[in-house]
N, CA, C and O atoms as CSV, one atom per row, in Angstrom:
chain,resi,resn,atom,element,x,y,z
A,1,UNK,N,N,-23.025,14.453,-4.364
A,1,UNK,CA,C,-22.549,13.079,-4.402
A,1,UNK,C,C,-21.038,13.042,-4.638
A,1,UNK,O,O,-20.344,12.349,-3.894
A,2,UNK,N,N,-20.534,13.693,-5.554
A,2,UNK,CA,C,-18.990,14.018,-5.644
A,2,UNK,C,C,-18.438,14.384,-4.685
A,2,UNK,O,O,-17.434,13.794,-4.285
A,3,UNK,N,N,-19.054,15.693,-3.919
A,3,UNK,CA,C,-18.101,15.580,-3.152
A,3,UNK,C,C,-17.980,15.062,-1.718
A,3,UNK,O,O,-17.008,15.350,-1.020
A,4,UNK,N,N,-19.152,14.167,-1.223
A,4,UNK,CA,C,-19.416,13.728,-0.519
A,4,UNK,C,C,-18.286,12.671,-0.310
A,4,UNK,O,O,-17.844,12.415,0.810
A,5,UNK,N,N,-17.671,11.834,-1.909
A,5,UNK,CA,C,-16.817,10.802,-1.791
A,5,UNK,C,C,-15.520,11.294,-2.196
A,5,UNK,O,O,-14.544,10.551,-2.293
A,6,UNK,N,N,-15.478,13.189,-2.557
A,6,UNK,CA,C,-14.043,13.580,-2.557
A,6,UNK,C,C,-13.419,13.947,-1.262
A,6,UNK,O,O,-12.215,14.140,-1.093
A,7,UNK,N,N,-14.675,14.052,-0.052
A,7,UNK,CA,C,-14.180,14.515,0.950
A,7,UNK,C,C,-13.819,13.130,2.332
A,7,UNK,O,O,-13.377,13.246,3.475
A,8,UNK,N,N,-14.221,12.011,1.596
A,8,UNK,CA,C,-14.312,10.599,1.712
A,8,UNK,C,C,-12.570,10.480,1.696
A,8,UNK,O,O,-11.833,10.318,2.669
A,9,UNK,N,N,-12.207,10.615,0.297
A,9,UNK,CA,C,-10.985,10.637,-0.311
A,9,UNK,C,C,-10.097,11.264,0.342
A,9,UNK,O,O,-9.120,10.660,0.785
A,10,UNK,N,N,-10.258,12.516,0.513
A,10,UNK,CA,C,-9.613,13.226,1.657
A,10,UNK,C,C,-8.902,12.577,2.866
A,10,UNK,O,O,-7.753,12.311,3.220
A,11,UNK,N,N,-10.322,12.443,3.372
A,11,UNK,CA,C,-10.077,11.495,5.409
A,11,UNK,C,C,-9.399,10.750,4.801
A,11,UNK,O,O,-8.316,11.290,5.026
A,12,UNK,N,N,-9.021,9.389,3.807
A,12,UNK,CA,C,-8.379,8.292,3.825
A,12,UNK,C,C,-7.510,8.858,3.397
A,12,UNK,O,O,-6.551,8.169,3.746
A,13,UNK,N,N,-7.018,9.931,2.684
A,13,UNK,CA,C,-5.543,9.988,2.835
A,13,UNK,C,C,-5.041,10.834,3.971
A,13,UNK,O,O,-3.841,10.822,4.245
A,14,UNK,N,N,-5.879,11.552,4.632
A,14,UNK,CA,C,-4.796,12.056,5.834
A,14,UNK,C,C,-4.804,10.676,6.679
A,14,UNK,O,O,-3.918,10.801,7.525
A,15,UNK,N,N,-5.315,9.640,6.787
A,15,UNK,CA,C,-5.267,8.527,7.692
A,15,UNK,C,C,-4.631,8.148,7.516
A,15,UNK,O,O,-3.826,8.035,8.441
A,16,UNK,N,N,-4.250,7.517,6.148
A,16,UNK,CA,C,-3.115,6.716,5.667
A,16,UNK,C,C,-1.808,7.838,5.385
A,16,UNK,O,O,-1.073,7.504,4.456
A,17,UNK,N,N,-1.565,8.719,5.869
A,17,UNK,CA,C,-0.230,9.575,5.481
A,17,UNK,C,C,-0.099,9.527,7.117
A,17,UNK,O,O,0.971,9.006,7.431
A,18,UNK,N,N,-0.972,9.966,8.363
A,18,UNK,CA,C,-0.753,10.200,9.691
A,18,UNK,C,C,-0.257,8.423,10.339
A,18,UNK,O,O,0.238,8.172,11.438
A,19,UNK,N,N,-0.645,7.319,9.089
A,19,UNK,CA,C,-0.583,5.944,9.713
A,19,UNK,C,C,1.101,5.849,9.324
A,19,UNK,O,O,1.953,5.599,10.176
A,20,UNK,N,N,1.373,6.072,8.020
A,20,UNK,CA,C,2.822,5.816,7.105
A,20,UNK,C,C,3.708,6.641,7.881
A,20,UNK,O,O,4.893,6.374,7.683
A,21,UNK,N,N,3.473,7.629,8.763
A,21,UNK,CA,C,4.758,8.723,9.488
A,21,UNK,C,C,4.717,8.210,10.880
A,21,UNK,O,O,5.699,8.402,11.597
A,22,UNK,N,N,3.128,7.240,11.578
A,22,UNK,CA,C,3.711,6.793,12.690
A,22,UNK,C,C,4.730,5.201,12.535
A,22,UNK,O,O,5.572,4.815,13.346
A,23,UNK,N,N,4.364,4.597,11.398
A,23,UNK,CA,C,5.441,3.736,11.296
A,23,UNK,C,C,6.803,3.902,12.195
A,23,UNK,O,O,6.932,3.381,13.303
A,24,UNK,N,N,7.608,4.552,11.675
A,24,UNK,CA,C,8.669,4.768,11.735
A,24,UNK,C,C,9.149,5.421,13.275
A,24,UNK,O,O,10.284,5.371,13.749
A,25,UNK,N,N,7.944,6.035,13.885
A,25,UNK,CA,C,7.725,6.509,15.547
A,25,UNK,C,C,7.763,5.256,15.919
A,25,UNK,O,O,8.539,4.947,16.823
A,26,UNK,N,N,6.917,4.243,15.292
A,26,UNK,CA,C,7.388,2.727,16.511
A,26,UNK,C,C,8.090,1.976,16.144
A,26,UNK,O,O,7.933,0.839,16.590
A,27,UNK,N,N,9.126,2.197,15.233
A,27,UNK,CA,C,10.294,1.693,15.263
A,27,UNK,C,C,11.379,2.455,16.179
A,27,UNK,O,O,12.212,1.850,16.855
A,28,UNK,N,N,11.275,3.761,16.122
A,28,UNK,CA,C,12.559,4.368,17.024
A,28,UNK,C,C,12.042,3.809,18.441
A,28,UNK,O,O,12.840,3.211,19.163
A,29,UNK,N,N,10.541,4.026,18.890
A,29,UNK,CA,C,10.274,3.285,20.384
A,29,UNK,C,C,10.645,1.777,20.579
A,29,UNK,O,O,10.946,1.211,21.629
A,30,UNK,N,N,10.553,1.270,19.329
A,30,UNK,CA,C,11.131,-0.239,20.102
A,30,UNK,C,C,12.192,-0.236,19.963
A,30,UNK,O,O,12.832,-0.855,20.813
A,31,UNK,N,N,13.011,0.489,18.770
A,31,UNK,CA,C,15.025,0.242,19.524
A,31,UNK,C,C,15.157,1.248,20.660
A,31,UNK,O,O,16.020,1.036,21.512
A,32,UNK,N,N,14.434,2.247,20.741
A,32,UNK,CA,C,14.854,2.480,22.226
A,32,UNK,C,C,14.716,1.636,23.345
A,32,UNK,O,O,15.651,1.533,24.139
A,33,UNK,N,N,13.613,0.991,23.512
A,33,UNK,CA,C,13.039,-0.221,24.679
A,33,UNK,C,C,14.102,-1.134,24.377
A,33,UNK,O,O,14.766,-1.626,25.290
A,34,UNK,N,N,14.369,-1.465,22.891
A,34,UNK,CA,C,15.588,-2.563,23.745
A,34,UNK,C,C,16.877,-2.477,23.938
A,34,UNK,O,O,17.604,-3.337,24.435
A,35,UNK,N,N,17.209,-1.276,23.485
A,35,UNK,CA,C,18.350,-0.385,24.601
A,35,UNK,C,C,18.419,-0.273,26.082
A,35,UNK,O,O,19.250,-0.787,26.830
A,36,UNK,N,N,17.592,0.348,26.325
A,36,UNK,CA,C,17.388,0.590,27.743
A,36,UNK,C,C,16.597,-0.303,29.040
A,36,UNK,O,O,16.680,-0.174,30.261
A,37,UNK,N,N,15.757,-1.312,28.128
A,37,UNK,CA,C,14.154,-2.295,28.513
A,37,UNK,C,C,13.596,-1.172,29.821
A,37,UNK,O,O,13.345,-1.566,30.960
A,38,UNK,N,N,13.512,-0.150,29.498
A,38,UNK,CA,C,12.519,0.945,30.308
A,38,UNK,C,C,11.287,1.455,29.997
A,38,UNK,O,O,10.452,1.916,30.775
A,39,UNK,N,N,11.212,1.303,28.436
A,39,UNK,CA,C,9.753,1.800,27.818
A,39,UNK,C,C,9.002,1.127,27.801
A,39,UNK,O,O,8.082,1.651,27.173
A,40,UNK,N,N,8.663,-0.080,28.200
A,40,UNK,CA,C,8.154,-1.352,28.016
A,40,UNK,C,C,8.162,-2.401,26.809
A,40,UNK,O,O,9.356,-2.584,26.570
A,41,UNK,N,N,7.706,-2.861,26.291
A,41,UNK,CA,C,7.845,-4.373,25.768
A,41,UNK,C,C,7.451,-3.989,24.486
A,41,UNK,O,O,6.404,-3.644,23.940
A,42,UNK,N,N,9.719,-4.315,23.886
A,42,UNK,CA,C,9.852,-3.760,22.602
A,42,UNK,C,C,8.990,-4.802,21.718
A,42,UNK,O,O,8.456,-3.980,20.974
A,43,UNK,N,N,8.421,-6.230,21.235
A,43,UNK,CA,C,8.103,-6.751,20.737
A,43,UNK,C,C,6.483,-6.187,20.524
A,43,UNK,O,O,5.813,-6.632,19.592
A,44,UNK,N,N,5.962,-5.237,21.413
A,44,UNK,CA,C,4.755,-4.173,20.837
A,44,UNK,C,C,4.733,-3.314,20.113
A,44,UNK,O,O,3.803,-2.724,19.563
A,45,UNK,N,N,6.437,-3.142,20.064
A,45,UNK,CA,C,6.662,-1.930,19.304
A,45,UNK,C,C,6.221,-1.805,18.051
A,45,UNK,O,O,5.484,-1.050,17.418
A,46,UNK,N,N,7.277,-3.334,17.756
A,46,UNK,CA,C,7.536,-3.434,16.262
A,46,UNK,C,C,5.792,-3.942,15.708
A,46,UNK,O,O,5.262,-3.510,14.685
A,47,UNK,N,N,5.164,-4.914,16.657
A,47,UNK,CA,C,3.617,-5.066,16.232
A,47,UNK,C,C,3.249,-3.910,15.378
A,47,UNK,O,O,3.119,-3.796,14.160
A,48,UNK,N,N,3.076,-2.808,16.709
A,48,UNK,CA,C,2.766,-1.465,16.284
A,48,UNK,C,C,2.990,-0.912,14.805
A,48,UNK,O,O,2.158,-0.241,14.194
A,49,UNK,N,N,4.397,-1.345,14.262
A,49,UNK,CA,C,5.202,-0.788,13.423
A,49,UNK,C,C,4.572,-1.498,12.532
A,49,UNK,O,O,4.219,-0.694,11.668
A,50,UNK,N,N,4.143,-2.809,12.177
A,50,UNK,CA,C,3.662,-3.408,11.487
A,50,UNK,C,C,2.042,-2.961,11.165
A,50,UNK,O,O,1.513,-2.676,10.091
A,51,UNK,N,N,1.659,-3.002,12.102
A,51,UNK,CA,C,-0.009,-2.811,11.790
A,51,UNK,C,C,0.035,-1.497,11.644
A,51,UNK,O,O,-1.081,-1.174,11.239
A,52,UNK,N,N,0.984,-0.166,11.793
A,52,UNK,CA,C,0.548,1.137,10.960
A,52,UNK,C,C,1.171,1.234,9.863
A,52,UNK,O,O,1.076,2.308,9.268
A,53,UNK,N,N,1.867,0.305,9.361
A,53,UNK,CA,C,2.434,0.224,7.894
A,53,UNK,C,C,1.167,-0.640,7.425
A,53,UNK,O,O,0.773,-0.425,6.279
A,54,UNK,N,N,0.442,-1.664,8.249
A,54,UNK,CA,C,-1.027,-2.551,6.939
A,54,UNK,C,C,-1.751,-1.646,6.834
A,54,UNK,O,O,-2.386,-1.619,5.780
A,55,UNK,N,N,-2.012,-0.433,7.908
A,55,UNK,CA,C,-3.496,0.077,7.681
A,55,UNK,C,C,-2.910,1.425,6.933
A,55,UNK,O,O,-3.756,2.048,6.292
A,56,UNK,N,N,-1.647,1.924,6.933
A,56,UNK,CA,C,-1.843,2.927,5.593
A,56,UNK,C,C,-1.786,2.607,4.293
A,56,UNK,O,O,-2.129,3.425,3.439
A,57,UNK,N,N,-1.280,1.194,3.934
A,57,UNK,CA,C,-1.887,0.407,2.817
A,57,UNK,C,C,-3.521,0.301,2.712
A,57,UNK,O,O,-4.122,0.386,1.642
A,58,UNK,N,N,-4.073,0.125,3.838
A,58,UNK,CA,C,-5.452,0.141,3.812
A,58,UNK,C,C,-6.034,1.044,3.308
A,58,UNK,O,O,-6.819,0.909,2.369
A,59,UNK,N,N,-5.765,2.023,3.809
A,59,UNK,CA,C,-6.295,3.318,3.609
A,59,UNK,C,C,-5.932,3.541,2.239
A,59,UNK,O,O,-6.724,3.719,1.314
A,60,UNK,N,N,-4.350,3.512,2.154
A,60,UNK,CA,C,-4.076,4.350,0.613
A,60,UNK,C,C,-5.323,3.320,-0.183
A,60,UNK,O,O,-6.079,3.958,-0.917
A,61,UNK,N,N,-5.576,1.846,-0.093
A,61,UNK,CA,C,-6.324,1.417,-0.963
A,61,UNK,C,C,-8.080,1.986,-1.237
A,61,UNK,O,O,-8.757,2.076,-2.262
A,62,UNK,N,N,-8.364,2.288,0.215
A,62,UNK,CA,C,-9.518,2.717,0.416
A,62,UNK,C,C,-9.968,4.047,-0.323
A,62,UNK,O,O,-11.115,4.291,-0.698
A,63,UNK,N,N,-8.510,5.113,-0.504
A,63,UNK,CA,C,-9.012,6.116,-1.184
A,63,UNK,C,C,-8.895,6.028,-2.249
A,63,UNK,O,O,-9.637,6.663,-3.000
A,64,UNK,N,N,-7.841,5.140,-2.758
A,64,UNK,CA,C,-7.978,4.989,-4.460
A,64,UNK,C,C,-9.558,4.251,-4.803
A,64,UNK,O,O,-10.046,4.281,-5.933
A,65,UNK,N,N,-9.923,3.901,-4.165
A,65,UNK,CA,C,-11.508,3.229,-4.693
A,65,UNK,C,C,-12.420,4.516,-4.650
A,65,UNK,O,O,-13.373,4.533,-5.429
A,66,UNK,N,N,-12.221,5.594,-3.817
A,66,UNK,CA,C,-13.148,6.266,-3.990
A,66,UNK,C,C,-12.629,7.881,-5.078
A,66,UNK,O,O,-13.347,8.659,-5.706
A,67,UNK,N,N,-11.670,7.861,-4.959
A,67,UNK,CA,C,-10.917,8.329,-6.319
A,67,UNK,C,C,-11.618,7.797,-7.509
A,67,UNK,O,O,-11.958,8.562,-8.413
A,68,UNK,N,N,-11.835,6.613,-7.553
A,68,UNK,CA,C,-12.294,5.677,-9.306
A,68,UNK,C,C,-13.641,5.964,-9.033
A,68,UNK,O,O,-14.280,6.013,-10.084
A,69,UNK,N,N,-14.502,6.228,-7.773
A,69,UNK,CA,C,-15.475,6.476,-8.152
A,69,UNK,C,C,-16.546,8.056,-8.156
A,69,UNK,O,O,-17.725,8.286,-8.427
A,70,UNK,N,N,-15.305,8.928,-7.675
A,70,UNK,CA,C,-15.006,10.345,-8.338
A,70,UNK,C,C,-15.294,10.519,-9.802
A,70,UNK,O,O,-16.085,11.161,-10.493
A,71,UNK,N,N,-14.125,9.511,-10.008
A,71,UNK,CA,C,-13.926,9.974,-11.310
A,71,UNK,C,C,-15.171,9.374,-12.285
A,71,UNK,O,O,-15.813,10.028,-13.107
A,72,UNK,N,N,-15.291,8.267,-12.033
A,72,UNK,CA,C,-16.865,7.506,-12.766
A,72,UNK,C,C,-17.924,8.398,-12.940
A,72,UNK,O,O,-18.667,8.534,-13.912
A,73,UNK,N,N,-17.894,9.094,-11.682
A,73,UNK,CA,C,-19.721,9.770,-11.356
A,73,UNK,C,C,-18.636,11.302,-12.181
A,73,UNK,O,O,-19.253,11.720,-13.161
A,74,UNK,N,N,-17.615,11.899,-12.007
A,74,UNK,CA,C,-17.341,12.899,-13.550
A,74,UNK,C,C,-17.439,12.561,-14.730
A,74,UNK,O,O,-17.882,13.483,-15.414
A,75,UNK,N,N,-17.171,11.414,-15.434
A,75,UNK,CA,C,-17.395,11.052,-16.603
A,75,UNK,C,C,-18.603,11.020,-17.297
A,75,UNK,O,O,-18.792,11.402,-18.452
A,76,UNK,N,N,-19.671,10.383,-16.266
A,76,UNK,CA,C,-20.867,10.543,-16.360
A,76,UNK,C,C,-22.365,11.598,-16.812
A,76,UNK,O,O,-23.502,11.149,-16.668
């Protein structure tokens, strides 16, 4: 049971660390697009940039819940 939700813990943080490093990939793609308007349509970019900065908040939140309940079922 532990480690079923330490390895839980795991996946949500490589998700949310692989989500927090593409941030910043779709920010350099949308100032490139509107440098050049060749990459297509910088206003996806920044979307992009936005929704992988909510969901590694997501995530980081998702694994701290299963962190607390690591630690619950050790105390136990």
């Amino acid at each position: 049971m532990v480690t079923k939700a330490l390895l839980k813990s795991y996946a949500y943080l490589a998700i949310s660390k692989f989500c927090f490093f593409g941030g910043p990939m779709f920010l350099k793609f949308g100032i490139n697009s509107l440098q050049n308007l060749a990459l297509g349509d910088p206003i996806m970019m920044f979307i992009g940039y936005g929704v992988c900065y909510s969901s590694s908040i997501l995530f980081e939140s998702l694994r701290n819940i299963e962190v607390l309940k690591v630690t619950s079922l050790a105390l136990t």
